[in-house]
N, C-alpha and C positions, 0 to 999 in steps of 0.2 A: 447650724448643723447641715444646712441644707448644702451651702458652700463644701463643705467636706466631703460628701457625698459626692459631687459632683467633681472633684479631685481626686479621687478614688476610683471613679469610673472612668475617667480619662487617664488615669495613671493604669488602670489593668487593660485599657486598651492599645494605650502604647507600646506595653509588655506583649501585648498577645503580637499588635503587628514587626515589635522588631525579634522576638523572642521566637514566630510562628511564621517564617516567611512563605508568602503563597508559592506553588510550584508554577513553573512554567513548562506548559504539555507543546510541544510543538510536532510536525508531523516532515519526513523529507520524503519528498517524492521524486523518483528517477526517472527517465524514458527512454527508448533506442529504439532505432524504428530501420527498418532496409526493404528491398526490393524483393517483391515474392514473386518466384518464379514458375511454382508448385500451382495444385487446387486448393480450392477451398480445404474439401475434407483433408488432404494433408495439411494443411498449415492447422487447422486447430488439431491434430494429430501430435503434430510436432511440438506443439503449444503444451501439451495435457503432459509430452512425455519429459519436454526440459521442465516443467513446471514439479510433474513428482519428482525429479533427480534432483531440483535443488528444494526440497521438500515444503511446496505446496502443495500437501494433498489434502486438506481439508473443503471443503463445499465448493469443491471441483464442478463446475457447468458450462457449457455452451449454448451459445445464446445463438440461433442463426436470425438472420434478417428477414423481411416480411416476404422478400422477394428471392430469400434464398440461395444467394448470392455473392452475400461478408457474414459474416459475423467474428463474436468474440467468445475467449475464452477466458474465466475467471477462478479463483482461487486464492485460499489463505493459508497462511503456516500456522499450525497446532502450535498454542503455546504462547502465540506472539502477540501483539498487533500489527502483524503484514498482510496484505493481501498484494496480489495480484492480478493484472487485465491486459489481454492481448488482444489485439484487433486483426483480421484478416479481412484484407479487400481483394482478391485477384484483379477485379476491373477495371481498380487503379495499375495493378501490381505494386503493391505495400502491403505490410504488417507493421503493426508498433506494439512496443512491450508498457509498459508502467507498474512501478514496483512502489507500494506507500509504506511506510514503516515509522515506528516513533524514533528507533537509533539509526542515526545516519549512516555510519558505516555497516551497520550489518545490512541496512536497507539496500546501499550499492552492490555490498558483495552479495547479495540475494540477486539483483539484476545482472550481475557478470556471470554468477553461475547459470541462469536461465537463459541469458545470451549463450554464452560456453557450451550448453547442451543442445541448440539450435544446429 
């Protein structure tokens, strides 16, 4: 009986792993980055307003540096799993964008439209 039992369990585990397949979560993350020629406070300015028009307005914040001098802006879209992070340096002269999302394509076209409105 014991044999049985034990056929039984390997046969409804087989079932579950071919019958149940695991998902696979993956994440695509984008970046663009260019020359800031602006201040500080306008580039995360400009950050907060391309970031509402391609609709990150969710827990929208600015982060400045200790020395007050770069910092970043962040942000998620309602609804999704995207978020978004802008970095402003004037003292390099750069900005970078980074855009995370689970669907690849809508994750791009999230970074073209916040490039776009740049």
């Amino acid at each position: 009986m014991r044999k049985a039992t034990q056929k039984s369990a390997i046969a409804i585990g087989l079932a579950t792993i071919v019958l149940c397949p695991t998902s696979k979560a993956s994440t695509a993350v984008y970046t663009f980055g260019g020359l800031l020629s602006g201040t500080l406070k306008e580039c995360l300015s400009n950050a907060k307003a391309a970031a509402t028009k391609a609709g990150f307005t969710e827990n929208q914040q600015e982060i400045l540096d200790a020395n007050q001098k770069a910092g970043d802006f962040h942000a998620s879209k309602p609804g999704t799993p995207a978020s978004m992070s802008m970095r402003c340096d004037p003292s390099l002269g750069v900005y970078s964008i980074g855009v995370s999302g689970i669907d690849a394509k809508e994750t791009f076209d999230s970074l073209r439209a916040i490039v776009k409105s740049l």
